[in-house]
N, C-alpha and C positions, 0 to 999 in steps of 0.2 A: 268477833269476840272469841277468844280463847278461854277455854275453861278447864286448867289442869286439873287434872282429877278427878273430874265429873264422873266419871263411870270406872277409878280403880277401884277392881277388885280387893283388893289388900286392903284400900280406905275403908270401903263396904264392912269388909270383917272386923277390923277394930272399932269401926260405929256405926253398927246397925242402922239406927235411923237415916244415915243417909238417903240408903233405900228407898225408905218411903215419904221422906223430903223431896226427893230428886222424882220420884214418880207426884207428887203433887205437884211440885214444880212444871211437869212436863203436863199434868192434866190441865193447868193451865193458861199454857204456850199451848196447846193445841185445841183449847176454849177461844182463842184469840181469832186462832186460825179461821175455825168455826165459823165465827163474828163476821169474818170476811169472805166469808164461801167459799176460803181454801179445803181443797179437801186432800185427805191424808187418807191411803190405802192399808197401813200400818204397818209395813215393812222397815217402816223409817227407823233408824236412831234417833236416840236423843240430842246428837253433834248436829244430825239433819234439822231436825225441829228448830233446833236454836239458831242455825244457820241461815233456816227458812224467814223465823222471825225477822232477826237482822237485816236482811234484806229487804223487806218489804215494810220494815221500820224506815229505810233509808229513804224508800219510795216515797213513803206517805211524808216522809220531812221534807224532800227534796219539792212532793206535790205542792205543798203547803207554802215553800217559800216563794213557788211561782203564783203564788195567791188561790189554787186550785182548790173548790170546794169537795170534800171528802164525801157529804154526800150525792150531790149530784154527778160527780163523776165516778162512779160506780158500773160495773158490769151489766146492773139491775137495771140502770138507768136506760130509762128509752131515749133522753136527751143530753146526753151528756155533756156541758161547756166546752170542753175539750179531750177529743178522744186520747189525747197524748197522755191525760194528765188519768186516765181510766187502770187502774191494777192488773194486769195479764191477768188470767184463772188458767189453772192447772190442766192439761187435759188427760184424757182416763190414760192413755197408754204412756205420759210423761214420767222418768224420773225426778224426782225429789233435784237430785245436782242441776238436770238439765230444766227445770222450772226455775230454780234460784240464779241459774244463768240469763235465763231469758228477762226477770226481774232486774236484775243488776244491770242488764243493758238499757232497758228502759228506762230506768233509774240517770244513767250515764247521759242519754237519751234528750231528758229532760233538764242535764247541765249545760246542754250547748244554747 
């Protein structure tokens, strides 16, 4: 998902509230995150966060279509139905791109 505009400057000054729209908006997308034990160091953009989301939005549809139970296949889970169908987690020294990669392949992964 593309989102022109999201963070112009120029938008920002002729309407204020974007600001603090786009900062609620991202509090969130990074509630979500939370939800699913991704964890966020805070480095991140706002193109990151959303990006992050998308992707493991893709995950969990693509989980869903192979019938894969969201909660039992979880990280948390000590038994998972299928490990394939389980959400990567982030690890401490991972970039934000290089996680949403790793996601997307898995994602890919679970098409074949």
């Amino acid at each position: 998902m593309t989102l022109p505009g999201w963070n112009d400057p120029a938008e920002d000054r002729a309407n204020p509230q974007r600001i603090s729209e786009r900062q609620r908006v991202r509090g969130e997308l990074e509630a979500r995150l939370r939800d699913r034990d991704i964890d966020l160091v805070g480095d991140e953009s706002d193109e990151d966060v959303v990006t992050l989301i998308n992707a493991i939005e893709e995950f969990e549809t693509r989980r869903a279509l192979l019938g894969g139970d969201s909660f039992t296949n979880t990280p948390q889970s000590s038994d998972p139905d299928d490990e394939r169908l389980v959400l990567p987690q982030r690890r401490d020294d991972e970039t934000i791109q290089h996680f949403v990669q790793r996601v997307r392949d898995k994602t890919k992964d679970l098409a074949r």
